[in-house]
N, C-alpha and C positions, 0 to 999 in steps of 0.2 A: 361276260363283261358287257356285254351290249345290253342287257338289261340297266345295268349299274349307269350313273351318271358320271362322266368325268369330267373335271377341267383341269386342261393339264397346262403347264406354265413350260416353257421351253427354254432354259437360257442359248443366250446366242452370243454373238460377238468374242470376244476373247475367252471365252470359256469352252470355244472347241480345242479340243486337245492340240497341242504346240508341237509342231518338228523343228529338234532344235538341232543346229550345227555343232557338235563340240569338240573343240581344240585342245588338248592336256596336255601340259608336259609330264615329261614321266618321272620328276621327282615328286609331283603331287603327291599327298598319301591322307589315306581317312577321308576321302571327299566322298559326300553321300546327298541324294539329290530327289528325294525320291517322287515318282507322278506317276499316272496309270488310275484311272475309278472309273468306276461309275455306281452311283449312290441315287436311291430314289427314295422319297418321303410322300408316303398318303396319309390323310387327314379326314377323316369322319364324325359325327355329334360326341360319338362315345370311346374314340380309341385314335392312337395315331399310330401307324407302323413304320420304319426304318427300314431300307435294306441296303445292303455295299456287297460289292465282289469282291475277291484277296488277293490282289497283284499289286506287288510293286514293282517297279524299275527304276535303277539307279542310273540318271542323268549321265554322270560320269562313267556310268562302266553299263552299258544298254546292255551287255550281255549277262550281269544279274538279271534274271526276272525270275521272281518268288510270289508263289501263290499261295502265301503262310500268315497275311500282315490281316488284322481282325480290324477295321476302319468303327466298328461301332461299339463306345464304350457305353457304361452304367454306371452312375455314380447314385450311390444311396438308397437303390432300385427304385429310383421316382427322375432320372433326368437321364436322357440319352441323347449320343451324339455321335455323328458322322461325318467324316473329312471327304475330300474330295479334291482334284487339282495337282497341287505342291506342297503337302503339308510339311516335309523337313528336308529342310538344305544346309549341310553343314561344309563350309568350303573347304577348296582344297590348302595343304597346307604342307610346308617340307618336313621328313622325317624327324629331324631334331628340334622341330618346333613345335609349340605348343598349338591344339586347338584354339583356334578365338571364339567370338560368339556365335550362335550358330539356333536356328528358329526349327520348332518341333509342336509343331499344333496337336499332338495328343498331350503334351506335356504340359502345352499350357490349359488346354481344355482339363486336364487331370489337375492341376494345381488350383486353378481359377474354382473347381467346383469343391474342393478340399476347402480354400476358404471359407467361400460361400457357405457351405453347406455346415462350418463351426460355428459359424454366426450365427443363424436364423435357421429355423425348423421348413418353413416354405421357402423354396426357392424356384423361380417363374425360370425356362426355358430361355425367355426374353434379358434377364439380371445375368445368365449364365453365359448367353452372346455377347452383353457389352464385355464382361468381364474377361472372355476369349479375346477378344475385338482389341481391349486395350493391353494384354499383353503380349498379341502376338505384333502389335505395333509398336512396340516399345520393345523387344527384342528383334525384331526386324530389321527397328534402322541401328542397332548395334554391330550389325555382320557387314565384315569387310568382303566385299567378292576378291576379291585380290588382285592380279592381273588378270588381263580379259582374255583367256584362254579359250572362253567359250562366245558367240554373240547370241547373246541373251538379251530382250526385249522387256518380255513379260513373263510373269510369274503369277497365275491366277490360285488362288485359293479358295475353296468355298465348303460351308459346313451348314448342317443341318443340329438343329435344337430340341427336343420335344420332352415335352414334360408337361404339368399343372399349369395352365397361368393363370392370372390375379383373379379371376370367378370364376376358379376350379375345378375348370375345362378341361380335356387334353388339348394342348395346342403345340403348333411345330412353326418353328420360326428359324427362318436362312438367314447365314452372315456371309458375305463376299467382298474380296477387295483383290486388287491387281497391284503385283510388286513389279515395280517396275527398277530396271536395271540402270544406275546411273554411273557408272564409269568406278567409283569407290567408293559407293556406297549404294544402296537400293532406295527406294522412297517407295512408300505405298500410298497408292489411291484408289477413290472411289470405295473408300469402305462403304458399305452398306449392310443394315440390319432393318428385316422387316416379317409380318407373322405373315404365313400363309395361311388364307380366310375362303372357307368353303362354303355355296350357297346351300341353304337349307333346300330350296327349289330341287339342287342338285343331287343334296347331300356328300359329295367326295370331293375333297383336292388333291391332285396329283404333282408332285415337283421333281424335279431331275438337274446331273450335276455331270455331264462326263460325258463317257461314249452313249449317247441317252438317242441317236440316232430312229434304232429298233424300237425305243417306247414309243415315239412320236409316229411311226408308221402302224403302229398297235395301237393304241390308244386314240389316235385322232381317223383312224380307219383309211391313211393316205393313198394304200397301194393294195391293188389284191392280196398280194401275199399277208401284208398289214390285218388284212379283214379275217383271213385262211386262220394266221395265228390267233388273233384274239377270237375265234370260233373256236378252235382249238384249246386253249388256257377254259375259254367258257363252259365247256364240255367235261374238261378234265377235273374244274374245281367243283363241280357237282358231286362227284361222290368223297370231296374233302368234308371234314368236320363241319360245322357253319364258323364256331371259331375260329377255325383256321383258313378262310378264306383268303380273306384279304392278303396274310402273309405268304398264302401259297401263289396269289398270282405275280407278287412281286418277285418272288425268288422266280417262276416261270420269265418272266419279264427280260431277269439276268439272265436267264439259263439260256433263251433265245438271243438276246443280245451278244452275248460270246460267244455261239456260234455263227451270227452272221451279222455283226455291225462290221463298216466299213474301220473303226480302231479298234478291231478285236486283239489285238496285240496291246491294248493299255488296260485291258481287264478278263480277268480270270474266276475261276470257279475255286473252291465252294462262292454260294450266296450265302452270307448270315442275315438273318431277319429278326425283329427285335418288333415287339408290341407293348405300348405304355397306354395303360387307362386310369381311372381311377384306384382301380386293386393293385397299381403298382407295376412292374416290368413284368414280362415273360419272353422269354427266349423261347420261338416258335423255331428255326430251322438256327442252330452254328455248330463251328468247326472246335475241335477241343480245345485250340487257342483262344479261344476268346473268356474273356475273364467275364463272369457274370454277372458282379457288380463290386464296385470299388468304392 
């Protein structure tokens, strides 16, 4: 990796993982909540790669945690996509009551690209973000939190896009927004959607969403240990395939990250890794859960 060029982009601010206080009664029932990634997107002239780790944890019940949940779909084997954050929160609610509304960012990202994808033969990474963007906002501010059983602030969400775009490139484009807690109802702000754009100088962009701690020590060479491992990943990807470079360093990325980021409780093993180019998707490393395209 020291050979390779990286710019890596770092989110900061509300996007470090939330420790939250929560308070239930105990006739809640079906409350599900789920957080826990860390999801990384590279970007080069001819290929982009995806990778996520597969833990969930349920908000309301922290002693679920399931390392079985597949965060990287395929729709049409030409468009993929990765969550990160809060992707579904469906409140708490009494036994003899019915669920209410309730937000599930694979659901919308699966529907949005069902659309899309009836309509028109090309569909841009970019058309697939708005189209996530505007339905997970519009079922968003449908959900009652109910009584404030929990103090909840912020609710960060963020996904990664990659596919064709409009001069039939691979490109990868990030959407994030922070749901913010309003007493009865949520509000989201700060949506934002924009493409991750790599120099040719450089050739690679590097993006991150989660416990992404351990990339930024890797990849920007902060700490000796930082150096040790990406010496290490540089070493070991040498007698990998040449195709399969890139997705072997990212799955190594996860593979270190869970064993020593400081939220190693918000993400778990396997890595699935996903590479989209021109020829279309390949599943370079997943777990049998994951659907290979939809």
């Amino acid at each position: 990796m020291r050979n390779m060029g990286w710019v890596f982009r770092v989110s900061t601010g509300p996007w470090r993982p939330l420790v939250l206080l929560v308070l239930l009664s105990c006739r809640a029932a079906s409350a599900q909540a789920e957080h826990g990634s860390l999801i990384i997107g590279m970007e080069t002239k001819d290929k982009v790669v995806v990778a996520a780790d597969s833990r969930t944890v349920n908000m309301f019940k922290p002693q679920q945690i399931l390392d079985e949940r597949c965060k990287v779909l395929v729709f049409g084997n030409r468009l993929v996509f990765a969550n990160a954050g809060y992707p579904v929160f469906k409140p708490p609610h009494l036994p003899d009551a019915a669920a209410g509304p309730y937000w599930d960012s694979y659901e919308s990202a699966r529907n949005s690209a069902e659309l899309l994808l009836s309509r028109k033969k090309a569909v841009t990474p970019r058309q697939l973000a708005e189209a996530w963007m505007s339905d997970m906002k519009k079922r968003i501010l449908l959900v009652k939190p109910g009584p404030s059983w929990w103090r909840l602030k912020q609710l960060p969400i963020a996904a990664f896009f990659a596919g064709l775009g409009s001069n039939g490139a691979p490109s990868l484009v990030r959407a994030t927004m922070i749901v913010h807690y309003g007493g009865n109802s949520f509000i989201v702000k700060d949506p934002l959607i924009s493409e991750i754009k790599f120099n040719n100088d450089v050739g690679v962009a590097v993006d991150a969403f989660g416990a992404r701690d351990i990339c930024t020590e890797i990849l920007f060479r902060t700490t000796e240990r930082g150096r040790r491992w990406a010496n290490r990943i540089e070493v070991e990807s040498a007698v990998i395939a040449p195709e399969d470079r890139m997705a072997f360093r990212l799955k190594r990325l996860g593979e270190l990250s869970v064993e020593n980021s400081e939220d190693k409780a918000d993400i778990g093993l396997p890595f699935d890794v996903v590479e989209l180019s021109r020829d279309g998707v390949r599943w370079v490393y997943a777990k049998k859960g994951c659907q290979k395209s939809q």
